[in-house]
N, C-alpha and C positions, 0 to 999 in steps of 0.2 A: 587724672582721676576720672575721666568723664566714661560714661557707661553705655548703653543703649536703652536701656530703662531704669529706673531704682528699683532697692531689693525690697523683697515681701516687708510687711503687707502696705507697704505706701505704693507697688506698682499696682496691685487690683484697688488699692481704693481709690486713685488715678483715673484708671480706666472707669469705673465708679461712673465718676464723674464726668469722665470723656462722651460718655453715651447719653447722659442724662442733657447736652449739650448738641444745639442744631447747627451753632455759629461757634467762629474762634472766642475762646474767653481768656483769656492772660492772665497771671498770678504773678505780680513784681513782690518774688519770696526775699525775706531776708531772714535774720539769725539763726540758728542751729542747724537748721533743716537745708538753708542755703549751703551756710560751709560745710557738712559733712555733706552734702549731695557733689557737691563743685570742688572742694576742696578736701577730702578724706578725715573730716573729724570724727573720732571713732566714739566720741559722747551722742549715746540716742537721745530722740529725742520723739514727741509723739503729736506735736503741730507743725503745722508748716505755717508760720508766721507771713501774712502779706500783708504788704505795703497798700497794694493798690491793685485792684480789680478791671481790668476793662472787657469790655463796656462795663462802666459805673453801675450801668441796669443789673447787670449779673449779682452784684452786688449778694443780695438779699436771696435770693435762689439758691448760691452758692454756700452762703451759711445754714438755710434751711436742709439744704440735703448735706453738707458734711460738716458742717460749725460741730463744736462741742455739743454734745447731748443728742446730735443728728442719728439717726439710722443708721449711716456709716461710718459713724463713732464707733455706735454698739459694734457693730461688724466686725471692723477691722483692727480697732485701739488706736485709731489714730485722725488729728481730725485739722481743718483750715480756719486759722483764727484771723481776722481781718485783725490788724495793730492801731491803724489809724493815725496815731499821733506819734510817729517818730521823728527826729530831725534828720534827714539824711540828705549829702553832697545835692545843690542844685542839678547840676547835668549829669545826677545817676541814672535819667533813662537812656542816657545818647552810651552808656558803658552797659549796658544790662545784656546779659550771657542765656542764651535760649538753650536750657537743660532738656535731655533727650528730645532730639530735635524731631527723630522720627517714632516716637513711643504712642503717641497717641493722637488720633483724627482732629479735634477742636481745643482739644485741654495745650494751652504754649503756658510752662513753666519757665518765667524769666526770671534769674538768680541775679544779683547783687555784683557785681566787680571788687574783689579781694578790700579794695583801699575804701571803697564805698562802703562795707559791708563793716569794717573796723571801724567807723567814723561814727556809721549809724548807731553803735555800742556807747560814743564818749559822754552824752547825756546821763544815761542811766550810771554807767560804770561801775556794775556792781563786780562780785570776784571772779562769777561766772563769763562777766563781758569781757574783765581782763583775761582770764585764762584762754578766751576765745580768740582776743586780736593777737597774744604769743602764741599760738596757735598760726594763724595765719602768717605771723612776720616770718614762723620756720618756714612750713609749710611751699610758700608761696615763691619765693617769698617779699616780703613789703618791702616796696622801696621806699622809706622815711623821707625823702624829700619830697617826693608824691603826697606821701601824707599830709607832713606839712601843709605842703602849696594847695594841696585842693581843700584844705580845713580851713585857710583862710581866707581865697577866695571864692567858696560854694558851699561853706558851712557855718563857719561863723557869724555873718553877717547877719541869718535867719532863727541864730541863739538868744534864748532871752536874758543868760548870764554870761557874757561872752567869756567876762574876766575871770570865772568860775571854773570855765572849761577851755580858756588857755593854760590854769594851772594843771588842768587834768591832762591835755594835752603834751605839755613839758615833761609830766610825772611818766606819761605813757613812753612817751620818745626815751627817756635816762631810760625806763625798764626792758624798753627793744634794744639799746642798743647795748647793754647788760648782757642780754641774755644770749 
């Protein structure tokens, strides 16, 4: 699935952003935005949800000039929303996937790793998250014992209801292997 650059209007709001930048700045994207860029989800979507900024400094610059309500919202209809608080696999940065590698001078868009990217979802697990990880398990596709093993040890450990979302877990695993 991977491209040379994404399609309108996320490759000019990209570049947008590319130029507005002296130094590398990194986006660890994950949901929607991740799996149809990396993964061909044909559901639009109009954020590109991140995890995590570097440099941290960028932070704030990067939501002024494209966050929700930015200039290059109006523009383009689409915009970078920092997430903050997700829980996802401890050593998701040592898996992180550098989308279009050579699309843009300082802008490095780094996607999520398939099993990471489903995991990140188990918290919330709304219908849309589930639709997402079946989605991947085709797709991909997931290797379920992967799942497993990195859910309990780089994921669970850092849940606040573990036992809440081993049930989620279980229920996820019966629905993969179903389908």
């Amino acid at each position: 699935m991977p491209h040379d650059q994404p399609p309108e209007p996320w490759h000019s709001f990209f570049l947008a952003i590319d130029t507005a930048f002296d130094h590398p700045v990194a986006l660890h994207c994950i949901g929607g935005f991740a799996i149809a860029m990396q993964y061909g989800l044909p559901r639009p979507t109009v954020d590109v949800d991140c995890l995590t900024v570097t440099p941290v400094e960028a932070t704030a610059r990067l939501q002024s000039l494209a966050g929700e309500g930015s200039a290059l919202h109006g523009r383009y209809g689409v915009y970078v929303q920092h997430v903050g608080i997700v829980t996802v696999p401890e050593n998701y940065a040592d898996r992180l996937k550098l989308m279009f590698p050579t699309a843009y001078r300082t802008l490095l868009l780094m996607g999520l790793e398939a099993h990471d990217l489903a995991l990140s979802k188990l918290e919330r697990n709304s219908a849309r998250d589930r639709e997402d990880v079946r989605y991947l398990a085709r797709a991909v596709p997931l290797d379920l014992a992967v799942l497993e093993s990195r859910y309990h040890s780089e994921l669970r450990p850092y849940l606040a209801s573990p036992e809440r979302h081993d049930l989620t877990l279980r229920l996820w695993l019966e629905m993969l292997r179903g389908s």
